[in-house]
ROTOR-589008 format. One record per residue: residue in three letters; z negated, y negated, x negated of N, C-alpha, C in turn. Coordinates in Angstrom, 1 decimal. Example, Ala and Ser with C-alpha at 12.3 -4.5 7.8 and 13.67 -1.06 7.14 Angstrom:
[ALA; [-7.8; 5.7; -13.2]; [-7.8; 4.5; -12.3]; [-7.8; 3.3; -13.2]]
[SER; [-7.1; 2.2; -12.8]; [-7.1; 1.1; -13.7]; [-7.9; 0.0; -12.9]]
//
This chain:
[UNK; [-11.5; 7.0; -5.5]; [-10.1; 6.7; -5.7]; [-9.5; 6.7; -4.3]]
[UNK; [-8.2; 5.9; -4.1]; [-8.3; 5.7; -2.9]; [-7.1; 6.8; -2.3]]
[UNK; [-6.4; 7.8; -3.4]; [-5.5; 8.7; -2.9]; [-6.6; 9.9; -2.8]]
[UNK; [-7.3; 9.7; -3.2]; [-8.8; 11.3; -2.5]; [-8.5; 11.0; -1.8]]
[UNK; [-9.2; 9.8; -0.9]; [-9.8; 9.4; 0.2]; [-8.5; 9.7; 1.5]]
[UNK; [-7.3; 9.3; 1.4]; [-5.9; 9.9; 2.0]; [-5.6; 11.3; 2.0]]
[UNK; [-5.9; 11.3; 1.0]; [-5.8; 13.6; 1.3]; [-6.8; 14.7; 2.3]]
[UNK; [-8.0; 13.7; 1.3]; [-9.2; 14.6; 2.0]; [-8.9; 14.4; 3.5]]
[UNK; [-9.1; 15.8; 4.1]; [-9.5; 16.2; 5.4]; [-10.9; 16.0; 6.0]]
[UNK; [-11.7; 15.9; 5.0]; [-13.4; 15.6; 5.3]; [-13.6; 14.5; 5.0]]
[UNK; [-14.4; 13.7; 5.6]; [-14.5; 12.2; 5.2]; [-16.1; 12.4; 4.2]]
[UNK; [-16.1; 11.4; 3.6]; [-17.5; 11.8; 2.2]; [-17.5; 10.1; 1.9]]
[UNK; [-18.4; 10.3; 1.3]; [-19.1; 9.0; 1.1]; [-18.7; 7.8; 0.1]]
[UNK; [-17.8; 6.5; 0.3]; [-17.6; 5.9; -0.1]; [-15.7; 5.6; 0.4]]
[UNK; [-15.6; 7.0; 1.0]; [-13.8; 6.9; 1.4]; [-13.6; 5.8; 2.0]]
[UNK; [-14.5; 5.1; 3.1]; [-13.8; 3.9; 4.1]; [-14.0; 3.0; 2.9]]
[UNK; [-14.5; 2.9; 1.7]; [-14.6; 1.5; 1.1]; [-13.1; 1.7; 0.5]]
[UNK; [-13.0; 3.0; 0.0]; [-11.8; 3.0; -1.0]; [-10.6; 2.7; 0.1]]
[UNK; [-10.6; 3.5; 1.1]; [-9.5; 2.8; 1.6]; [-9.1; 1.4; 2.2]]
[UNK; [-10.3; 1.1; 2.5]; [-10.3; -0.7; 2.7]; [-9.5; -1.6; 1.5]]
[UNK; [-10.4; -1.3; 0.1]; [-10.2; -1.3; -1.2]; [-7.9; -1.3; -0.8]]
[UNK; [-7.6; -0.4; -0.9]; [-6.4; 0.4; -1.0]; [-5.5; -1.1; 0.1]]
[UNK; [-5.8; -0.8; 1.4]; [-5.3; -1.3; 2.3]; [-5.0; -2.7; 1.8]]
[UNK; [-6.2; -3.6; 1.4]; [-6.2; -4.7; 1.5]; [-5.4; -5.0; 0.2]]
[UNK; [-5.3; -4.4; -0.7]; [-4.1; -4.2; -2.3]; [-2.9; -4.5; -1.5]]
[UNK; [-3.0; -3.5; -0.6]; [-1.4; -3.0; -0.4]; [-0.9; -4.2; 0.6]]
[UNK; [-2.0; -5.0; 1.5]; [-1.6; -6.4; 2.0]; [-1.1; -7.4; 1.1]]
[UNK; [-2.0; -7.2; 0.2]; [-1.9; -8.6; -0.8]; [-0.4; -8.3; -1.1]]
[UNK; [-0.4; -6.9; -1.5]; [1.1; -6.7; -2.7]; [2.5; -6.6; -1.3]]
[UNK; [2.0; -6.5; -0.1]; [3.3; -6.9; 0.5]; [3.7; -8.0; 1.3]]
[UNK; [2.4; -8.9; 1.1]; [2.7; -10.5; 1.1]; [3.2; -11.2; -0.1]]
[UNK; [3.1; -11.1; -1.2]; [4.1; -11.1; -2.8]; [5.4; -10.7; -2.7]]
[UNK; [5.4; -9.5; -2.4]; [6.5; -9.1; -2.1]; [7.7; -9.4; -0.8]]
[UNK; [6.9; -10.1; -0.2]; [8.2; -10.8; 0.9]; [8.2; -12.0; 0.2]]
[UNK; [7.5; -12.6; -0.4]; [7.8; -13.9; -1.2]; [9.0; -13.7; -2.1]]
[UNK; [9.0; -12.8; -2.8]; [10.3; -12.9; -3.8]; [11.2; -12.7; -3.6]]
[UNK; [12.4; -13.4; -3.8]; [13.7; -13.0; -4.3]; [14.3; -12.0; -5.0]]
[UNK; [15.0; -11.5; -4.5]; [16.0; -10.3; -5.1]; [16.8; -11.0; -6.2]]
[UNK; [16.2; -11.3; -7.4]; [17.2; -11.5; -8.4]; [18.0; -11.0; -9.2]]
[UNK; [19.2; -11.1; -9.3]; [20.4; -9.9; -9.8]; [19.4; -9.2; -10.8]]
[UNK; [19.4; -7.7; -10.5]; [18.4; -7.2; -11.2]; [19.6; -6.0; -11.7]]
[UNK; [19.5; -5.3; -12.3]; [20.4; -3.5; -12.9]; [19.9; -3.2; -11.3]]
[UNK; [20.9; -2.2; -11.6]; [20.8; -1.3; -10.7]; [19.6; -0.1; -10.7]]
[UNK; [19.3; 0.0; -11.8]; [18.2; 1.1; -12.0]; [16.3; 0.1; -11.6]]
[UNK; [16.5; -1.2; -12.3]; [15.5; -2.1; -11.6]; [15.6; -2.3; -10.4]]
[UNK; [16.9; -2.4; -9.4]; [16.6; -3.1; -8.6]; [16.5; -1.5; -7.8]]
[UNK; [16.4; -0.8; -8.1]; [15.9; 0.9; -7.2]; [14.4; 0.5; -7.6]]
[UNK; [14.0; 0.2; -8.5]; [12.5; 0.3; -9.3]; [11.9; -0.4; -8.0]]
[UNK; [12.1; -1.9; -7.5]; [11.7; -3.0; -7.1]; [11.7; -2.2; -5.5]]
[UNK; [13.0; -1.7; -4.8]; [12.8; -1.4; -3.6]; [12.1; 0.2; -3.4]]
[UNK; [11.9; 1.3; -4.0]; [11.4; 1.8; -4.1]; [9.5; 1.4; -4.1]]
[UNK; [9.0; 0.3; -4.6]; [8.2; -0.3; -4.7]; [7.8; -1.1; -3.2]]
[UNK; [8.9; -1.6; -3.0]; [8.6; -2.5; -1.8]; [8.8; -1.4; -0.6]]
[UNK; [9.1; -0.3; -0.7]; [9.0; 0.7; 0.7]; [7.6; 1.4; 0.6]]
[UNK; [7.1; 1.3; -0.7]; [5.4; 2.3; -0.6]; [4.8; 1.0; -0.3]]
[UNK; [4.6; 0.2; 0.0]; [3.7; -1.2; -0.4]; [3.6; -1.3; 1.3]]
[UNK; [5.1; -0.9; 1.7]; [5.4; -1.3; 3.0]; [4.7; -0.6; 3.9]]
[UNK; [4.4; 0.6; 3.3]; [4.3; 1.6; 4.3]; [2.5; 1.6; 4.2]]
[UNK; [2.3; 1.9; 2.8]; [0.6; 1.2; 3.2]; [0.1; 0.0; 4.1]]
[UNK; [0.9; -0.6; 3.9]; [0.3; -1.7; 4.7]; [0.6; -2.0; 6.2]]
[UNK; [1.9; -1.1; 6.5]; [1.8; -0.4; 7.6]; [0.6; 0.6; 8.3]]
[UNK; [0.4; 1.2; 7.7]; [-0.7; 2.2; 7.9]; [-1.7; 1.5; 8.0]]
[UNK; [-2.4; 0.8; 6.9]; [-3.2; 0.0; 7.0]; [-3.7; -0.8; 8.6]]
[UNK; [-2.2; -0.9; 9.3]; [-2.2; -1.7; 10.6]; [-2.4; -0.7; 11.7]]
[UNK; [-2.3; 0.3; 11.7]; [-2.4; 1.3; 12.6]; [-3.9; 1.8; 12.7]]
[UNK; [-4.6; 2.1; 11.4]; [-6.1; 2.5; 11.1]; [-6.9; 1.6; 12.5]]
[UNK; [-7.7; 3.1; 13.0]; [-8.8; 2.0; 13.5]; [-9.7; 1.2; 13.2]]
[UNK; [-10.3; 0.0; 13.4]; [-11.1; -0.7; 12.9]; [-12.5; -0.3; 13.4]]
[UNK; [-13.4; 0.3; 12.5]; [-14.7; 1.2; 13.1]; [-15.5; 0.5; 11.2]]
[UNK; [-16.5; 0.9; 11.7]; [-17.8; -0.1; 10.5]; [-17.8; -1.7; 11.2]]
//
């Protein structure tokens, strides 16, 4: 799972796939996500939507920072 693999302090066997796994989600889902429009949403969806688009953001920020090792 790819939130082990972020917690754990010891690295174990299979973490760089799940995080790769994780990263490359979180690219896809914040290349989708700059595609769309903000359409008049409630107010309780449109918290839903940006609360969503700030985790997405931030993985895939991180994602950009990771060193590239394997």
């Amino acid at each position: 799972c790819g939130s082990r693999s972020i917690q754990s302090e010891v690295s174990f066997e299979g973490a760089y796939g799940n995080l790769k796994r994780l990263y490359d989600k979180a690219a896809k889902m914040y290349h989708q996500l700059k595609k769309c429009e903000s359409r008049k949403l409630s107010p309780s969806k449109k918290r839903c939507k940006d609360i969503k688009r700030l985790l997405v953001s931030f993985m895939y920020l991180q994602s950009l920072l990771q060193p590239k090792s394997r």
